[in-house]
FIKOLZA-1660 file (N, C-alpha, C; in steps of 0.1 Angstrom, whole numbers, plus 5000, padded with zeros to 4 digits):
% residues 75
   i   px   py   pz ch aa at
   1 5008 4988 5000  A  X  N
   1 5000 5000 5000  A  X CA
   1 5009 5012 5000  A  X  C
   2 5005 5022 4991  A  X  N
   2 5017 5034 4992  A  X CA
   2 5012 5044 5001  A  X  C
   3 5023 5055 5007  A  X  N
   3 5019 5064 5014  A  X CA
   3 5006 5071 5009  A  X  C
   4 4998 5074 5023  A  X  N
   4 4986 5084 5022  A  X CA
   4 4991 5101 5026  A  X  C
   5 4988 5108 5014  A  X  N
   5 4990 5119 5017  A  X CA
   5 4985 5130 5020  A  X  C
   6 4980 5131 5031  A  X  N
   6 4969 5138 5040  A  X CA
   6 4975 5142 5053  A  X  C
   7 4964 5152 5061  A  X  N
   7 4973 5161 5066  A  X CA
   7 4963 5158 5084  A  X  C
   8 4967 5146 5089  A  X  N
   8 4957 5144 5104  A  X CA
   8 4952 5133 5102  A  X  C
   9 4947 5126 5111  A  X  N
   9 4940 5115 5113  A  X CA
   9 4923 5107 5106  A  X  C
  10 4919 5123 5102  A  X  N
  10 4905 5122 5103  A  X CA
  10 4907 5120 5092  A  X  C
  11 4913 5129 5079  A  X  N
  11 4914 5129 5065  A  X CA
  11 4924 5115 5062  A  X  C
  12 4928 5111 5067  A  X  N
  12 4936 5096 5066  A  X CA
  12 4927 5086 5063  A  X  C
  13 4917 5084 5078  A  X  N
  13 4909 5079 5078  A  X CA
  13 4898 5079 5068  A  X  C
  14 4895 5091 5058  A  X  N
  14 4882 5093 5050  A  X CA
  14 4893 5086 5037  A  X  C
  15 4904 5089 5035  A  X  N
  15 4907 5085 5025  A  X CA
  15 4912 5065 5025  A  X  C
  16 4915 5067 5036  A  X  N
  16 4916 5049 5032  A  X CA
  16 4899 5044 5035  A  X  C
  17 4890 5052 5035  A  X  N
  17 4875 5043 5039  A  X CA
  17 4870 5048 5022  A  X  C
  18 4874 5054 5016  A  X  N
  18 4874 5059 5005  A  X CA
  18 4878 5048 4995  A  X  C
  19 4887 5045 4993  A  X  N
  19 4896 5037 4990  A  X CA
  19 4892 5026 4990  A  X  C
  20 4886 5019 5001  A  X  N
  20 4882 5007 5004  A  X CA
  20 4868 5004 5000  A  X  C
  21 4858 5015 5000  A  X  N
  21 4843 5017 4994  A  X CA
  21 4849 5019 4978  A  X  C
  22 4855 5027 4972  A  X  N
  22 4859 5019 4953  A  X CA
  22 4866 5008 4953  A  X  C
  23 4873 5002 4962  A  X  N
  23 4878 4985 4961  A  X CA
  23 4866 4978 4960  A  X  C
  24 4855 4979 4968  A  X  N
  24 4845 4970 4970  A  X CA
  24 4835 4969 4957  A  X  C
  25 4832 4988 4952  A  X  N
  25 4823 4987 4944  A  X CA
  25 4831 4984 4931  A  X  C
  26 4840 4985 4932  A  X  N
  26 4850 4977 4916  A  X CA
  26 4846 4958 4920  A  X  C
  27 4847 4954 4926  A  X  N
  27 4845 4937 4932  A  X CA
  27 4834 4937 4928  A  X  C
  28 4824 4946 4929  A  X  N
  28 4808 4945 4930  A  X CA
  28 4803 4946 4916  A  X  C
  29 4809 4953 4909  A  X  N
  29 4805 4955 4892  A  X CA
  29 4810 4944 4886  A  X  C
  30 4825 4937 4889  A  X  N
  30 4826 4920 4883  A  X CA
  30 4823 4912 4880  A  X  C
  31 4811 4911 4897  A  X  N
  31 4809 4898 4902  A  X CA
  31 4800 4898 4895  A  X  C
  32 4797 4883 4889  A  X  N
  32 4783 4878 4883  A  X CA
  32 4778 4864 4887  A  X  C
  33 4769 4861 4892  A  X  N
  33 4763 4849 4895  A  X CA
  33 4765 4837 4881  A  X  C
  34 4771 4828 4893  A  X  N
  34 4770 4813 4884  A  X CA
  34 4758 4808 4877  A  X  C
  35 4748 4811 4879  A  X  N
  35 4730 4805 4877  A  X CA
  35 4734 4805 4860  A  X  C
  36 4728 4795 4854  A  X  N
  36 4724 4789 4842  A  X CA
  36 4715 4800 4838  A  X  C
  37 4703 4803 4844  A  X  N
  37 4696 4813 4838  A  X CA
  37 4700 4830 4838  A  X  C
  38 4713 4832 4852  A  X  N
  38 4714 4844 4848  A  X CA
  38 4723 4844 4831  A  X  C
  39 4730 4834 4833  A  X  N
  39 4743 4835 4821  A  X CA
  39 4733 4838 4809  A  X  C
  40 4723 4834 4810  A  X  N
  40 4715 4841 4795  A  X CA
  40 4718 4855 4796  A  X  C
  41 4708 4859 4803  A  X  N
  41 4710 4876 4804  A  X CA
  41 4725 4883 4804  A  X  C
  42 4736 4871 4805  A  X  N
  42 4747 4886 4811  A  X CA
  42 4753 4886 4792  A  X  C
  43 4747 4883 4786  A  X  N
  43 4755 4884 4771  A  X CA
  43 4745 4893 4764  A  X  C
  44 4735 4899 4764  A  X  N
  44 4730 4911 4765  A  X CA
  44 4738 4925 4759  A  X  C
  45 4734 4930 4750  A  X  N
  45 4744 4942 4738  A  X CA
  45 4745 4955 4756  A  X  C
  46 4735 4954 4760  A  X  N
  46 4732 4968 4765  A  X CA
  46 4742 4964 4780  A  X  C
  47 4742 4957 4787  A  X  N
  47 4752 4952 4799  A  X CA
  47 4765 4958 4799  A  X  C
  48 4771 4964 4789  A  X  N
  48 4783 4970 4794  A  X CA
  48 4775 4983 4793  A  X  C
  49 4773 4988 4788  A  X  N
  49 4768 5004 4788  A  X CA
  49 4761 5010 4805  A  X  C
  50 4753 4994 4809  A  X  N
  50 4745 5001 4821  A  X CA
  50 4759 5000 4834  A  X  C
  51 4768 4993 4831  A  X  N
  51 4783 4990 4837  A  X CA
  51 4788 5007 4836  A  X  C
  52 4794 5014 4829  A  X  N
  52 4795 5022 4819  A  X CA
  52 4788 5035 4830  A  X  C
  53 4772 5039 4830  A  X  N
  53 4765 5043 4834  A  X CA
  53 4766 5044 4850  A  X  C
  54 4764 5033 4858  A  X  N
  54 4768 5029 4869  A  X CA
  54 4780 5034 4877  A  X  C
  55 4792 5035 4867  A  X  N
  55 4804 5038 4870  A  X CA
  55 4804 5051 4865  A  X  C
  56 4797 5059 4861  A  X  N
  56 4795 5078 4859  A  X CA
  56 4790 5084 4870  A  X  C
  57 4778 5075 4874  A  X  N
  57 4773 5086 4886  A  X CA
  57 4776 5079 4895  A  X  C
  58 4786 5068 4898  A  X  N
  58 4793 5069 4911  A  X CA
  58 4806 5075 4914  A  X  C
  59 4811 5082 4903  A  X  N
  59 4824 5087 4897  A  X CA
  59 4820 5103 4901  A  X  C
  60 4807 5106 4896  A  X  N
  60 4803 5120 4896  A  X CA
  60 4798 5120 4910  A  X  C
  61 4791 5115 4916  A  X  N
  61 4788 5115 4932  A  X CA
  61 4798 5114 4941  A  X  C
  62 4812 5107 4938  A  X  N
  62 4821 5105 4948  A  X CA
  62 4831 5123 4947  A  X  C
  63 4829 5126 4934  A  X  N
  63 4834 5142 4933  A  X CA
  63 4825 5148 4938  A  X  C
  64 4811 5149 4935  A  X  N
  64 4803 5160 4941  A  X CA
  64 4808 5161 4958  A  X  C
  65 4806 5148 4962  A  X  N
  65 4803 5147 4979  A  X CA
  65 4820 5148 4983  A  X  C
  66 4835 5149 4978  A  X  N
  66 4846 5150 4985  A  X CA
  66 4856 5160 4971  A  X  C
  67 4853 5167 4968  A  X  N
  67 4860 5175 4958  A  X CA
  67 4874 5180 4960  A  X  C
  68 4875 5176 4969  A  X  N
  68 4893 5181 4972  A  X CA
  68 4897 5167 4976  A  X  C
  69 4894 5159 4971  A  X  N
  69 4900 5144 4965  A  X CA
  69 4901 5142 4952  A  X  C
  70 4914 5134 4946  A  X  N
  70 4914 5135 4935  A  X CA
  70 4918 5119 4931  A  X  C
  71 4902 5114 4930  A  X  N
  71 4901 5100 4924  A  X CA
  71 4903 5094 4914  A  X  C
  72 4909 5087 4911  A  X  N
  72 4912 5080 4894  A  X CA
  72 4906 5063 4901  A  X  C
  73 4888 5065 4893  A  X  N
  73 4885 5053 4891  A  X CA
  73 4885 5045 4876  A  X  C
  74 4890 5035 4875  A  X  N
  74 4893 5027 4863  A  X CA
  74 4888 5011 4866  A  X  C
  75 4881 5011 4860  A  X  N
  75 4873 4997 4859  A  X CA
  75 4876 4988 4845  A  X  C
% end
C-alpha cells in the first residue's frame, strides 16, 4: 500500500475508507452469479453500457460529495 498523503488523522481515515468503498464497488460490478439462467441475460448488447452508466454517477457522486479528493477510478 503506498503512502497516504493527508494532513491528520481524520482525512487519513476518509481516504483509506474511501479507498476501500471503490475497492469494493470495483468487486461488485465483476461479480456475476453462476446461475444457468442468469448467464443468459449477462450476454445482452446493452450490459456493458448500464456497467459504463453505473460507474458515471458513482464517479460523479464520489466528486460532488469530497471534491478536494482527487480519484482516478478505472474499471
Amino acid at each position: 500500500m503506498r503512502r497516504v498523503n493527508t494532513r491528520g488523522i481524520k482525512q487519513a481515515a476518509k481516504c483509506i475508507l474511501m479507498s476501500a468503498v471503490a475497492y469494493n464497488l470495483k468487486k461488485l460490478l465483476k461479480w456475476e452469479s453462476r446461475k444457468i439462467k442468469v448467464m443468459a441475460v449477462a450476454n445482452l448488447p446493452g450490459r456493458q453500457a448500464g456497467r459504463k452508466e453505473v460507474k458515471n454517477t458513482l464517479q460523479s457522486l464520489f466528486l460532488s460529495l469530497f471534491p478536494s479528493l482527487r480519484l482516478r477510478v478505472s474499471l
